[in-house]
C-alpha positions as a LaTeX table, in Angstrom:
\begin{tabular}{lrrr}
\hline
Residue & $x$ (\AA) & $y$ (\AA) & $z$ (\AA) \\
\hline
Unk1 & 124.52 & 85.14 & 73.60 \\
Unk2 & 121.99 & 85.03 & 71.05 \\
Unk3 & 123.73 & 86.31 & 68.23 \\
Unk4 & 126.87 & 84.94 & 66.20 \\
Unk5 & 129.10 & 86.05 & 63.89 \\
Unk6 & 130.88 & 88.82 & 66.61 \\
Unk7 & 133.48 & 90.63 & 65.58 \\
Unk8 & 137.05 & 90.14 & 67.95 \\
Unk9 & 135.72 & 93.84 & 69.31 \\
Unk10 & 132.45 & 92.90 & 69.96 \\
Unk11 & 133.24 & 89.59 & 72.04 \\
Unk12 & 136.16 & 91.86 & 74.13 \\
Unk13 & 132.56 & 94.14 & 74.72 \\
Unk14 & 130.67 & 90.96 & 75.31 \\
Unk15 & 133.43 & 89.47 & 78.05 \\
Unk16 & 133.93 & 92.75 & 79.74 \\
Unk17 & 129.96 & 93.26 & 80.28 \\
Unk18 & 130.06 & 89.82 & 81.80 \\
Unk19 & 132.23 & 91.59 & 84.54 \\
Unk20 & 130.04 & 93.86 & 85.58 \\
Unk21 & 129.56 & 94.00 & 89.13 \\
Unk22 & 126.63 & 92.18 & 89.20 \\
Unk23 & 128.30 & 91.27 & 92.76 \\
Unk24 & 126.07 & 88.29 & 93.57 \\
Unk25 & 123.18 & 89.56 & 92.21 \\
Unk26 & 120.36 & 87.26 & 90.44 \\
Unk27 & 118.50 & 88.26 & 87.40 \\
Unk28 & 115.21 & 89.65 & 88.29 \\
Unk29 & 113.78 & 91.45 & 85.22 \\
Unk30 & 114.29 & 91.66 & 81.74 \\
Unk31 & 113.13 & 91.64 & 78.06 \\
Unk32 & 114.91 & 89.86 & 75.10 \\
Unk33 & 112.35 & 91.82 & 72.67 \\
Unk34 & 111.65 & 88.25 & 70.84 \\
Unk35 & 108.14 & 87.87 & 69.16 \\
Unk36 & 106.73 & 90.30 & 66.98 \\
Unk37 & 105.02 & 93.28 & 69.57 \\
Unk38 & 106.34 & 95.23 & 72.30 \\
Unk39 & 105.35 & 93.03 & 75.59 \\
Unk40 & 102.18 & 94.79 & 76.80 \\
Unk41 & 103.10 & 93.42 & 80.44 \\
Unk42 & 106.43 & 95.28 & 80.53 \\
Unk43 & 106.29 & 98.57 & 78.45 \\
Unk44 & 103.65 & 101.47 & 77.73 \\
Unk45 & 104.11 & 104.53 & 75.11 \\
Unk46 & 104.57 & 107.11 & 77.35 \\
Unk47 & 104.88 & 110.99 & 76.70 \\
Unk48 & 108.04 & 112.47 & 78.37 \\
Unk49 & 109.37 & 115.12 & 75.94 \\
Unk50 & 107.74 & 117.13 & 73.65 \\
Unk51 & 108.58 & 119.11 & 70.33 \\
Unk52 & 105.64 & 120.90 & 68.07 \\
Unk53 & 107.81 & 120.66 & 64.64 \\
Unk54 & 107.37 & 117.25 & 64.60 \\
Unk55 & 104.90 & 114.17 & 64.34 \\
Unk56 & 104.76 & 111.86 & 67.73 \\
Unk57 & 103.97 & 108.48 & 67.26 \\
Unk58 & 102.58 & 105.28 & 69.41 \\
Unk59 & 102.39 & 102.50 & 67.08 \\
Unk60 & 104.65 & 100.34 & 64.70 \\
Unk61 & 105.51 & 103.34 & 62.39 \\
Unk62 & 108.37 & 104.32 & 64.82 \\
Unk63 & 108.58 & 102.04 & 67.41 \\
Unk64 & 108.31 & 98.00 & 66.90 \\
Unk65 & 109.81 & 94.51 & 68.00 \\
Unk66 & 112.12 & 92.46 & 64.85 \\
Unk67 & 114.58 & 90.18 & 64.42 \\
Unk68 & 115.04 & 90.12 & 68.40 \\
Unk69 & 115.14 & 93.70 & 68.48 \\
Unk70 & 113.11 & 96.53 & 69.97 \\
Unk71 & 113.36 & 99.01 & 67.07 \\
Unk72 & 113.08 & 102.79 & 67.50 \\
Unk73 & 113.07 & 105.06 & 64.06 \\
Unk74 & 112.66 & 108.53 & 63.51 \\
Unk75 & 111.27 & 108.48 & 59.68 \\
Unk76 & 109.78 & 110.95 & 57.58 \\
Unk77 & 106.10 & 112.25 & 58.40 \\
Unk78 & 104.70 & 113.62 & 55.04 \\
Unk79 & 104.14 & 116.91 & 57.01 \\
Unk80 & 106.30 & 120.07 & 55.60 \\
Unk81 & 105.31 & 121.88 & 58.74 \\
Unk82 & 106.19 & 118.75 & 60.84 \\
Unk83 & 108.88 & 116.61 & 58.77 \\
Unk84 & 110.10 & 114.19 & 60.78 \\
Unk85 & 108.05 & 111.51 & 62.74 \\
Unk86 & 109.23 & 109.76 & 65.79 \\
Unk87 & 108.46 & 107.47 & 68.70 \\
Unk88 & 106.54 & 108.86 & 71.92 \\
Unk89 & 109.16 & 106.99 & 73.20 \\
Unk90 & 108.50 & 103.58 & 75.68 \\
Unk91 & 108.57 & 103.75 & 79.21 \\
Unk92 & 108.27 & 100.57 & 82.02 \\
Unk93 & 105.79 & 103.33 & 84.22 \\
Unk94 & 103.11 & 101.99 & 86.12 \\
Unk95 & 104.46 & 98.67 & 84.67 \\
Unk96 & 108.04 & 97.76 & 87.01 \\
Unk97 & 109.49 & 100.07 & 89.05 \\
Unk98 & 113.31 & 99.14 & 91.13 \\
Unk99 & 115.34 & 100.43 & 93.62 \\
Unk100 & 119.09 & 99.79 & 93.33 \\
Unk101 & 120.95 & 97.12 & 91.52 \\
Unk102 & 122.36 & 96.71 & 88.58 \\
Unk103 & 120.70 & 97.11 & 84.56 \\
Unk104 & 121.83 & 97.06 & 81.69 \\
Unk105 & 121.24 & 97.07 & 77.95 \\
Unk106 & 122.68 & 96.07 & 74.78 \\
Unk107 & 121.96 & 98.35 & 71.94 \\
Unk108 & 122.51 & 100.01 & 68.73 \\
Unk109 & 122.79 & 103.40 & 69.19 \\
Unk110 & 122.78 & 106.81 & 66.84 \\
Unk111 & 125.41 & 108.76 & 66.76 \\
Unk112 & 124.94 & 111.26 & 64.27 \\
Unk113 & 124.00 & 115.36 & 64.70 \\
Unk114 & 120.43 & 116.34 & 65.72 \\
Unk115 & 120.08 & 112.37 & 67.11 \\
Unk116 & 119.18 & 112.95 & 70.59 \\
Unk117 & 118.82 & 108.92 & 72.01 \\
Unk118 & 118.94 & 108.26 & 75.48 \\
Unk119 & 118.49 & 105.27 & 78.16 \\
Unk120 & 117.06 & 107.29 & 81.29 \\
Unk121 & 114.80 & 106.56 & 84.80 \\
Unk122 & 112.80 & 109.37 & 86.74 \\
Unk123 & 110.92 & 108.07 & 89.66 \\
Unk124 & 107.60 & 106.54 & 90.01 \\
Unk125 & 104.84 & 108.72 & 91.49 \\
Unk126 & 102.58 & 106.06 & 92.59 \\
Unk127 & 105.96 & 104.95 & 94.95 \\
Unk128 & 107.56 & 108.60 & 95.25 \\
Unk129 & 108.38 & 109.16 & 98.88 \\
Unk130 & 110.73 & 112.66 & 98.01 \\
Unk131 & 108.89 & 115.56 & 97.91 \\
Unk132 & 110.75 & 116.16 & 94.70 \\
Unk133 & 111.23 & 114.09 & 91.37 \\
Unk134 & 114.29 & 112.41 & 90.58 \\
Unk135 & 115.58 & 111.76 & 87.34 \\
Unk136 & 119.20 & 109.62 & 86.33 \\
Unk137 & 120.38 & 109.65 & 82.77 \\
Unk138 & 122.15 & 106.54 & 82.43 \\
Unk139 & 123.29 & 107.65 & 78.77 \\
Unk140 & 122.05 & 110.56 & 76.75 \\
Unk141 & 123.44 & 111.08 & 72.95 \\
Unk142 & 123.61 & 114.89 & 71.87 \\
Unk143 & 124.05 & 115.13 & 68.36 \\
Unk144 & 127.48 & 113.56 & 68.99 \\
Unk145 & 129.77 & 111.04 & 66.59 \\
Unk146 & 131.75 & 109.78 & 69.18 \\
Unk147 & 130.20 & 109.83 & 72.72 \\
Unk148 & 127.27 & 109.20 & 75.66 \\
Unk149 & 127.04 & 111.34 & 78.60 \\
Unk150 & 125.60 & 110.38 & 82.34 \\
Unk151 & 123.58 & 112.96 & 84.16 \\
Unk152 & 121.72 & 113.32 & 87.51 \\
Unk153 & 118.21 & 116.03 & 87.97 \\
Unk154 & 115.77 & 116.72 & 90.18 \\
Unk155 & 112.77 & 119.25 & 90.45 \\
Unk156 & 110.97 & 120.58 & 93.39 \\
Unk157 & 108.19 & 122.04 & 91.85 \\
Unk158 & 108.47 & 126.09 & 92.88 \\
Unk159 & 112.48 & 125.82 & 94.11 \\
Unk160 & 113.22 & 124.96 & 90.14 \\
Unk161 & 115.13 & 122.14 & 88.19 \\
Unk162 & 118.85 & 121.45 & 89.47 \\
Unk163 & 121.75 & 119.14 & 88.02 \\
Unk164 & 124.91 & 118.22 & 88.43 \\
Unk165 & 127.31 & 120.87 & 88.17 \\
Unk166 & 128.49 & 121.19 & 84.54 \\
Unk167 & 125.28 & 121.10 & 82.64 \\
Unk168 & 124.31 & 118.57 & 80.12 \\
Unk169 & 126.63 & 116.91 & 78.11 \\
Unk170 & 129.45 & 117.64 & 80.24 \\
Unk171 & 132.25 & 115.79 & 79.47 \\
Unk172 & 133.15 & 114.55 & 82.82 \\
Unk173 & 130.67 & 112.72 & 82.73 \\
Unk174 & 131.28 & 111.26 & 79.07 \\
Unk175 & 132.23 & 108.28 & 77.33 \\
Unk176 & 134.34 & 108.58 & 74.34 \\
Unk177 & 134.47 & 105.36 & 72.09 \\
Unk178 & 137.80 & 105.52 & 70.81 \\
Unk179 & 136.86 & 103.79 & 67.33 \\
Unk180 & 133.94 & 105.34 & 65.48 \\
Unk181 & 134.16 & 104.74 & 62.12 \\
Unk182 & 131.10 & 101.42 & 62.90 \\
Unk183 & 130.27 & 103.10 & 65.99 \\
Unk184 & 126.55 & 102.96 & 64.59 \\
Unk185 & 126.48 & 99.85 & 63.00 \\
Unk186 & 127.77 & 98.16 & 66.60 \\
Unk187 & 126.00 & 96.99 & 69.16 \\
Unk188 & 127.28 & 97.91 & 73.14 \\
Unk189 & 126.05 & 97.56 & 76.40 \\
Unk190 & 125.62 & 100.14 & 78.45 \\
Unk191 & 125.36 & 99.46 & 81.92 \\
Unk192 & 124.39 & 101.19 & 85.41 \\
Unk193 & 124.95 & 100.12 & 89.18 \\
Unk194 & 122.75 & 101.69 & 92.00 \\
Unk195 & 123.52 & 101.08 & 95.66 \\
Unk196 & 122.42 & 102.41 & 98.71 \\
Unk197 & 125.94 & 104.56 & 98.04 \\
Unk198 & 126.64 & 105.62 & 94.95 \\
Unk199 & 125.41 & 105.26 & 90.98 \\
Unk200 & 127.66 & 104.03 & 88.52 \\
Unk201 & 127.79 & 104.47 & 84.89 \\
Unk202 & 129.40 & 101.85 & 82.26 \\
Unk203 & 130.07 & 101.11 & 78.62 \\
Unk204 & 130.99 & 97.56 & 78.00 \\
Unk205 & 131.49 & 96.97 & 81.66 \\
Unk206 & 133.96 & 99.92 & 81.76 \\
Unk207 & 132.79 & 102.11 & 84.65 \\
Unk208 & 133.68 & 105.55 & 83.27 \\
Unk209 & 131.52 & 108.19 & 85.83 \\
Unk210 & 130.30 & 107.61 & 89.59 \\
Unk211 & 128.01 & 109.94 & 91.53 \\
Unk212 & 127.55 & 109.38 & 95.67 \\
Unk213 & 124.26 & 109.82 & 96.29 \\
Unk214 & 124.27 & 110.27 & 100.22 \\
Unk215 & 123.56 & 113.42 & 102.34 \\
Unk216 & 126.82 & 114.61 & 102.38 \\
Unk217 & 127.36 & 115.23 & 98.64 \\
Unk218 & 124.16 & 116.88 & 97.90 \\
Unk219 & 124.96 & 118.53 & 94.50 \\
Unk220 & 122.43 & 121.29 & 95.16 \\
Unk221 & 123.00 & 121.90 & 98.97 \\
Unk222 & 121.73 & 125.94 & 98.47 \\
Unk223 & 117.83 & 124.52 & 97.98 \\
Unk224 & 117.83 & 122.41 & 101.00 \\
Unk225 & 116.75 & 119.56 & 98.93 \\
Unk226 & 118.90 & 116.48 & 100.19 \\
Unk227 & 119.61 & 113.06 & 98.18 \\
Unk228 & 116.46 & 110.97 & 99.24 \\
Unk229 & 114.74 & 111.18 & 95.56 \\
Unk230 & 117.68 & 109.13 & 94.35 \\
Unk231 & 116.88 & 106.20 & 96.65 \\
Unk232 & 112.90 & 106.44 & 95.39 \\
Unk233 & 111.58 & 103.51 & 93.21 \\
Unk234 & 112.34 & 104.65 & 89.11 \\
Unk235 & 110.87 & 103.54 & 85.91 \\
Unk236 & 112.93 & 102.67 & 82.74 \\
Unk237 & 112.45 & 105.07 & 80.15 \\
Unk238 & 113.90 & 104.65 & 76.23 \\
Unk239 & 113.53 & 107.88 & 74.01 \\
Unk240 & 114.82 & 107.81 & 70.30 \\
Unk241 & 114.24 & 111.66 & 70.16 \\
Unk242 & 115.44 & 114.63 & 68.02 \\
Unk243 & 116.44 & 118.23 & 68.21 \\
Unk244 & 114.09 & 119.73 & 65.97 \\
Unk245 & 114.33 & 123.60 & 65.22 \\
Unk246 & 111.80 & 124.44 & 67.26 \\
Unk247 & 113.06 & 122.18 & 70.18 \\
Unk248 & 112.61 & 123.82 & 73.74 \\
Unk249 & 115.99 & 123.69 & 74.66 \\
Unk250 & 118.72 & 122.55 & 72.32 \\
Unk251 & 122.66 & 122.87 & 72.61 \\
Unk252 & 123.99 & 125.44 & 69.99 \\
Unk253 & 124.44 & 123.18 & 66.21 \\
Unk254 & 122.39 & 120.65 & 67.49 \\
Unk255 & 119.46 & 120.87 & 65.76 \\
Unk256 & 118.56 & 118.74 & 62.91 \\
Unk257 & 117.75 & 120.15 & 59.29 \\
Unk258 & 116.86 & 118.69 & 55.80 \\
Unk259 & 120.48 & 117.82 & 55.18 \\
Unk260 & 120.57 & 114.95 & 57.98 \\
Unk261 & 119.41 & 111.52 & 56.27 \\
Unk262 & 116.68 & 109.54 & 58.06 \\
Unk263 & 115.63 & 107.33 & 59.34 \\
Unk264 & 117.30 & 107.41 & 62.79 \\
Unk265 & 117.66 & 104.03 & 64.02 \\
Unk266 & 118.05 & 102.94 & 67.49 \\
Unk267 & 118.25 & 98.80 & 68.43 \\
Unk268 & 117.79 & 97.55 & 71.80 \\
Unk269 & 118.81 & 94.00 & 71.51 \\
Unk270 & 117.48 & 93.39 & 75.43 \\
Unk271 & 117.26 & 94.91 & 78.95 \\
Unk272 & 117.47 & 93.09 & 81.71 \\
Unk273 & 117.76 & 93.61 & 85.68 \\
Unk274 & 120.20 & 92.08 & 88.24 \\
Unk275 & 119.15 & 91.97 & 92.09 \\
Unk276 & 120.11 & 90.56 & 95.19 \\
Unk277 & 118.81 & 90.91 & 99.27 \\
Unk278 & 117.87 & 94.11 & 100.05 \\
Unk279 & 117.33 & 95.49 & 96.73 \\
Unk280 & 113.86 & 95.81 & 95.74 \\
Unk281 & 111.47 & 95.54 & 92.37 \\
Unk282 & 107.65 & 96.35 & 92.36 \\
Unk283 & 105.40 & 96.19 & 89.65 \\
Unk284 & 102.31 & 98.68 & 90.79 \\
Unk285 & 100.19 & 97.90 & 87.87 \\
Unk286 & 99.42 & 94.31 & 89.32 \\
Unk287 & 99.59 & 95.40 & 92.98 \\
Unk288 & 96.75 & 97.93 & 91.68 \\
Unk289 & 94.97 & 94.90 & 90.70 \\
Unk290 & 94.62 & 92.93 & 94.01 \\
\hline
\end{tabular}
């Protein structure tokens, strides 16, 4: 562990991630975010949600590498019309793609309303065998003090966009820290588990949801759509977004307005990917190189 000076909370957090069920599994992947740049060889700005009411940004303004940290910040753009300025948001596609095992990420988090951070994969289309797209949230913050929320979607392109039952933020699928008041000064890491089976979800290697992902627990059965985009090769995406008022789609009191201090910050101390036989990791950006 490359940082000292834990608090008795944060080493409990730091034991119990050592538990995960990495299950024999060897580390295959990863970034510590040391040096001074994003690693060209790993990540890409990449655009994957959109808002017109505010300033998108793919340099060091919103998105850069310190004190062993990837550092995301919604700051301040200059713009009335356009007020707040964030990153495009980082994404490992056409970089690494994997299919199943188990990642995980430590991280400082927002928690705070009209902060909209998440920790997400969709699948790659250069390895896409589904004839629709897959996407797993393996946390998503909305505008909450207090909690992240898993989430599984999938489009197929003319049948529409379907999700687990409950809708986004659904609190089945949430979990609730039971001590905020340094919830966003701590760091946590926030872990996920893909098998051939099932995805898992975890916070401080507390598994709090799990989805099966075979045939028979297709959670839109109506659209004859299946399971099989869930078992496609996914990139890693990491969004510090916003609701902004003029936001596509935002829960009700969501949205951010002048009153709602920034910058936003979100940490990401380091990522890294545990494998073992049978689970796979490509990286298509050197195979496209042979």
């Amino acid at each position: 562990m490359r940082r000292i000076g834990l608090s008795l909370m944060g080493l409990a957090a730091a034991f119990a991630a050592l538990a995960a069920p990495q299950d024999g599994r060897k580390l295959v992947w990863g970034d510590e975010f040391e040096g001074s740049a994003l690693d060209a060889t790993k990540w890409k700005f990449h655009p994957t949600m959109n808002s017109g009411d505010c300033v998108y940004a793919n340099d060091s303004r919103t998105a850069r590498v310190e004190g062993g940290c990837l550092h995301l910040l919604v700051v301040p753009s200059g713009d009335p019309a356009k007020p707040q300025m964030l990153p495009r948001g980082v994404s490992t596609r056409d970089k690494m793609a994997f299919r199943y095992g188990y990642l995980e990420m430590r991280a400082k988090v927002p928690f705070r309303h009209g902060a909209w951070p998440s920790f997400w994969m969709t699948a790659q289309p250069g390895l896409q065998k589904a004839a629709w797209m897959s996407e797993v949230d393996i946390f998503e913050v909305f505008s909450s003090t207090n909690a992240v929320v898993a989430n599984l979607h999938k489009w197929a392109g003319s049948k529409g966009h379907f999700m687990l039952p409950g809708g986004e933020g659904s609190l089945n699928r949430a979990h609730k820290f039971k001590d905020c008041t340094k919830l966003n000064d701590e760091f946590h890491v926030y872990g996920f588990e893909w098998t051939p089976k099932e995805m898992s979800f975890y916070v401080d290697g507390e598994k709090y949801a799990t989805f099966p992902i075979d045939e028979a627990h297709d959670y839109c059965p109506q659209a004859g759509l299946g399971m099989a985009g869930h078992h496609d090769f996914h990139n890693i995406h990491v969004n510090n977004e916003i609701f902004t008022p003029g936001h596509g789609w935002c829960p009700e009191g969501f949205r951010i307005t002048a009153d709602d201090r920034l910058p936003i910050d979100y940490h990401v101390d380091w990522m890294r990917l545990w494998q073992k036989g049978g689970e796979e990791i490509r990286f298509p950006e050197r195979e496209k190189g042979k």
